[in-house]
C-alpha angles and dihedrals in degrees: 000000000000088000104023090055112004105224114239098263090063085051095055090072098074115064124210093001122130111240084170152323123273115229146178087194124066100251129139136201107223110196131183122210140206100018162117100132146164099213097053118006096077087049095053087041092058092043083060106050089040082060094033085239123148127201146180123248113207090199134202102235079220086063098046089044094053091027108039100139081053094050082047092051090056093057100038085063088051110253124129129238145210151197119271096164132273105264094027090254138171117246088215088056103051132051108255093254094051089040085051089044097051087052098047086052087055094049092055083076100027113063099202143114088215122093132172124183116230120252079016089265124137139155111237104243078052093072098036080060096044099032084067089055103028143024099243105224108203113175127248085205127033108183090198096211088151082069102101082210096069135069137224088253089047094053083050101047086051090054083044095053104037113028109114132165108309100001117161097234111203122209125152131221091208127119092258098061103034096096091058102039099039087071092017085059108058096046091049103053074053102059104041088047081050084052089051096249119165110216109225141190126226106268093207107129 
């Protein structure tokens, strides 16, 4: 459950980032990592036209720079998009101005106020720096279909048992996860339709 729905005292960490939002009304943020890519964005793109659905891509600027017409693909279909870093790194890892540098290289080539770190580590003069440009999207549920130890049916039963009103949902169009999600996702979109969720977009300008 630690990595599925992280409890409140991890939360607490990270300072003026958004883990989910809060609703009355059953409604859900579904939200894609790591693409753009040719192999498996289209295909989630057309999943989600075929269900009316509209996500958010946090997107690798690596990916937009060698992929562009796919980036473009995403917008032309009207979801949004955000910033995951350039290289796909690990704020634990970098120094924060080399952390910051990496992301504003990345948002040369991705026009957006979300961002969201990969692996979901940061340092935490790394988010005072990014919160006063972005709104820092985190997940409430992570569905972790990219593991190689779980199943399709286990990256379903985890949208099954944690989804709530307004959770974030995580999956990723990479290469890693596609095997999982490309069967997890639509079951999923299903089921939550089936539940009576409404899919929404982040209303940040």
């Amino acid at each position: 459950m630690f990595i599925e729905q992280p409890p409140w005292f991890y939360r607490v960490l990270f300072p003026g980032v958004i883990w989910r939002r809060p609703a009355a009304e059953k409604c859900v943020y579904l939200t894609f990592d790591d693409g753009p890519i040719p192999e498996v964005t289209p295909w989630v793109l057309d999943l989600l036209d075929q269900y009316g659905v509209k996500a958010t891509f946090f997107c690798v600027g690596e990916n937009v720079y060698k992929h562009p017409e796919i980036y473009q693909m995403v917008l032309d279909r009207g979801h949004r998009v955000g910033n995951h870093t350039y290289n796909h790194i690990q704020g634990i890892r970098f120094w924060t101005k080399n952390y910051v540098a990496n992301t504003e290289k990345a948002a040369a080539l991705i026009d957006s106020p979300l961002f969201r770190p990969p692996h979901g580590h940061m340092r935490r003069p790394q988010i005072l720096r990014l919160r006063d440009k972005y709104k820092i999207i985190m997940w409430d549920v992570v569905t972790r279909d990219y593991s190689p130890h779980m199943t399709p049916n286990g990256v379903f039963n985890v949208v099954r048992k944690y989804t709530r009103n307004g959770s974030v949902i995580v999956f990723h169009d990479s290469l890693k996860a596609e095997q999982n999600m490309k069967e997890a996702l639509p079951r999923s979109i299903e089921w939550l339709l089936q539940q009576g969720y409404e899919f929404r977009l982040f209303d940040f300008p």
